[in-house]
C-alpha positions as CSV (number, residue, x, y, z in Angstrom):
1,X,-86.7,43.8,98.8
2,X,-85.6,43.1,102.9
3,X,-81.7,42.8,102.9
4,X,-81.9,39.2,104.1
5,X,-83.1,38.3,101.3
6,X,-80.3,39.7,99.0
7,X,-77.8,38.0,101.6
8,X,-80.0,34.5,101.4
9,X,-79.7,35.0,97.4
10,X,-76.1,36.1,97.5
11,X,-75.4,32.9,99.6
12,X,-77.4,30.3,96.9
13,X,-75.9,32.4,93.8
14,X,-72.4,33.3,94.8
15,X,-71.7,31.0,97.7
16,X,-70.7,34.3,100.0
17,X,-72.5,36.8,101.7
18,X,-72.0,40.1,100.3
19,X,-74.3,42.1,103.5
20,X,-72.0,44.9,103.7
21,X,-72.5,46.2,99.9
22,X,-76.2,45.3,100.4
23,X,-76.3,48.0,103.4
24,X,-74.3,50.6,101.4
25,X,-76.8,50.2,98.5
26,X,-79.8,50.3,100.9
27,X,-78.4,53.1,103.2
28,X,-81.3,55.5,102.6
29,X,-83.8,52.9,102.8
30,X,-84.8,54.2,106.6
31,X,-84.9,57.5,104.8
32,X,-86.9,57.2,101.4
33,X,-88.4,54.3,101.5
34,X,-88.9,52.5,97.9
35,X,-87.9,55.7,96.6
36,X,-84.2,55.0,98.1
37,X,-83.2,53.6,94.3
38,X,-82.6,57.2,92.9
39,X,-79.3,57.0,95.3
40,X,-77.0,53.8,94.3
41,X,-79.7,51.5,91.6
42,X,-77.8,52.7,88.4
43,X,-78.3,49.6,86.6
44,X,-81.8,49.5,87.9
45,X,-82.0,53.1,86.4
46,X,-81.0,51.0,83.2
47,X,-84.0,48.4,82.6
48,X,-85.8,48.4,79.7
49,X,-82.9,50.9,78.3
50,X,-79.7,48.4,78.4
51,X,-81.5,45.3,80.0
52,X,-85.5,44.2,80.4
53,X,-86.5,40.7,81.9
54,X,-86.1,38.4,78.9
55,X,-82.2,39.2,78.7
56,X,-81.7,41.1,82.0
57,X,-77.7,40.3,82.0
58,X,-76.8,41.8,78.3
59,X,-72.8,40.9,78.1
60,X,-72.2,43.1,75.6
61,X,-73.7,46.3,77.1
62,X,-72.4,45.2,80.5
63,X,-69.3,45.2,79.1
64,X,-69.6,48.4,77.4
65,X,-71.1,50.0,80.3
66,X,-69.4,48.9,83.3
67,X,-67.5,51.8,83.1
68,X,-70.7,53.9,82.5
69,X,-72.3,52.3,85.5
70,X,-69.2,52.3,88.3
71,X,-68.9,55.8,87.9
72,X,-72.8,56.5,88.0
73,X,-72.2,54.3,91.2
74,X,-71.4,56.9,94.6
75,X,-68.1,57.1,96.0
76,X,-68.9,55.1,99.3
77,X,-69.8,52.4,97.3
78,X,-67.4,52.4,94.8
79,X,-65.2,52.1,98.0
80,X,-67.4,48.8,99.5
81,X,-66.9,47.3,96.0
82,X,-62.7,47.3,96.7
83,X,-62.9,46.3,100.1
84,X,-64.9,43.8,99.9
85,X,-62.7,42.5,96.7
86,X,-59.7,42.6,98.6
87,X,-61.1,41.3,101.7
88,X,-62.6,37.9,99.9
89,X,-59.1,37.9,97.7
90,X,-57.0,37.8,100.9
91,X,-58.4,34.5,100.4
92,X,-57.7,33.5,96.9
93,X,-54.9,33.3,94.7
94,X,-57.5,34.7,91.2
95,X,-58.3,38.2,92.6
96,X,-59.7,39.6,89.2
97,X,-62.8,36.9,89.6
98,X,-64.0,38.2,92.5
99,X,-63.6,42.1,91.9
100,X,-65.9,40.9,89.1
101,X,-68.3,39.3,91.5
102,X,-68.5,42.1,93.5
103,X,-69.9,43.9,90.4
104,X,-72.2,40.8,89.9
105,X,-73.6,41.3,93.2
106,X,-74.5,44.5,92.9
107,X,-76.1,44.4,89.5
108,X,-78.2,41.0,90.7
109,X,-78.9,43.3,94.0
110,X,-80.6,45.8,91.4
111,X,-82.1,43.3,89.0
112,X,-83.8,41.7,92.1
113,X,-85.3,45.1,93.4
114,X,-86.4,45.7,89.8
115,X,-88.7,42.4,89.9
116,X,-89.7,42.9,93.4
117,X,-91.5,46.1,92.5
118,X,-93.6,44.1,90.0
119,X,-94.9,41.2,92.4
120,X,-97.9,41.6,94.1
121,X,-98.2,40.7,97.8
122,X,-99.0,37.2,97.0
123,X,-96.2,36.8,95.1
124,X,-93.6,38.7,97.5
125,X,-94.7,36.1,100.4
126,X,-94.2,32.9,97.8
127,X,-91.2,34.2,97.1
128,X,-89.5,34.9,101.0
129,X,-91.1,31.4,101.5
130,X,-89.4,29.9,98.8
131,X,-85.6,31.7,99.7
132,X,-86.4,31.0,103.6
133,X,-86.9,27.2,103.0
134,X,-84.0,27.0,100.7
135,X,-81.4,29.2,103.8
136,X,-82.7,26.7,106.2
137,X,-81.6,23.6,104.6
138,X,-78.3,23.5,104.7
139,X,-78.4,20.1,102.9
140,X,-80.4,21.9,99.8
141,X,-77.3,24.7,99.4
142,X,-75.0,22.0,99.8
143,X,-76.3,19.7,96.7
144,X,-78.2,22.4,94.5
145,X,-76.1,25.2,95.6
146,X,-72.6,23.9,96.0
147,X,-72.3,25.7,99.1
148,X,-71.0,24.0,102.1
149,X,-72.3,26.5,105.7
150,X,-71.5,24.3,107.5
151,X,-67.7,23.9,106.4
152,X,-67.8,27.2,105.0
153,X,-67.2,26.2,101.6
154,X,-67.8,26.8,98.2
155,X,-67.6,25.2,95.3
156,X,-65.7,26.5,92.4
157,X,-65.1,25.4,88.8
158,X,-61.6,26.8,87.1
159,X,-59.4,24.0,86.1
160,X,-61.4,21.2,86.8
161,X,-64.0,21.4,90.4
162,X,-62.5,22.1,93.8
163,X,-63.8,23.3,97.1
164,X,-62.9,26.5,98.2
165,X,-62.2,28.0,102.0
166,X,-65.2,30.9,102.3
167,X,-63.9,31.8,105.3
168,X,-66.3,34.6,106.3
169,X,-69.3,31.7,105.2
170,X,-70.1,30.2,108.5
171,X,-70.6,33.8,110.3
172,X,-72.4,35.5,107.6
173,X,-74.5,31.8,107.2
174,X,-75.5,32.1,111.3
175,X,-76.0,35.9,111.7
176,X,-78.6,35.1,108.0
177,X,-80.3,32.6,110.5
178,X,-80.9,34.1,113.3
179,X,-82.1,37.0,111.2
180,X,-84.6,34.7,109.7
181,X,-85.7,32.8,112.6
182,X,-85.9,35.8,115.0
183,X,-87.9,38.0,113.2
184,X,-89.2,36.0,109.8
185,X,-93.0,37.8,109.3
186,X,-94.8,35.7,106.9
């Protein structure tokens, strides 16, 4: 799957960009092609052993193999997964959430590649349809989504709802566009 696509679904899921991890997790892309996911996919190494499509987050074997699957995980990202942590929590009082988050990301970034190797074409250009409408609504993310781009802010449930400063929202959100507009091949 294209990166902008994880970033469009990091955005609607997560209410942040997470671009950086997405480019450590994709590094030998240029390289290997599809066959890049033998370097960094552990959990997409996983399916059909701990997860398959009808429960594709298992809680209990995430939580008994998160340890399992961070150290299957290369150092260099192991490294992105921290800095990116501590670079959102800067940020936020509850860093513990989004160290988790992090680890969310990547396991959705897997879990997405997983079903993008079983759509056909068709279904590949529905689907970057579909995400490209939704990035380019601004007024969609901000009622379905509960993601403000153009205030850069997110919306956040913990005691009660409150908005929450993304401040790194309103770049990653225009870089996303222009990425889109400039070279979107339908």
């Amino acid at each position: 799957m294209e990166r902008w696509m994880h970033d469009s679904l990091d955005i609607i899921c997560f209410g942040r960009s997470y671009w950086q991890l997405h480019k450590e997790i994709d590094e030998k892309a240029k390289e290997l092609g599809i066959y890049h996911r033998i370097c960094g996919h552990a959990w997409y190494w996983k399916f059909k052993k701990l997860w398959d499509f009808e429960n594709p987050f298992p809680v209990e074997e995430l939580d008994k193999g998160v340890a399992e699957i961070f150290e299957s995980i290369p150092e260099n990202l192991r490294k992105t997964f921290k800095k990116l942590a501590i670079r959102e929590a800067v940020f936020s009082l509850d860093k513990e959430p989004l160290i988790k988050e992090v680890f969310q990301v990547y396991v959705c970034h897997c879990f997405w590649d997983r079903m993008w190797d079983d759509y056909t074409r068709e279904e590949r250009q529905q689907r970057k349809k579909f995400v490209r409408a939704w990035i380019l609504n601004p007024k969609l993310l901000y009622e379905k989504a509960d993601v403000d781009v153009i205030k850069g802010k997110t919306k956040v449930k913990r005691n009660g709802e409150e908005w929450e400063n993304s401040p790194y929202l309103k770049r990653d959100y225009a870089n996303l566009v222009k990425i889109i507009q400039s070279k979107f091949y339908l």
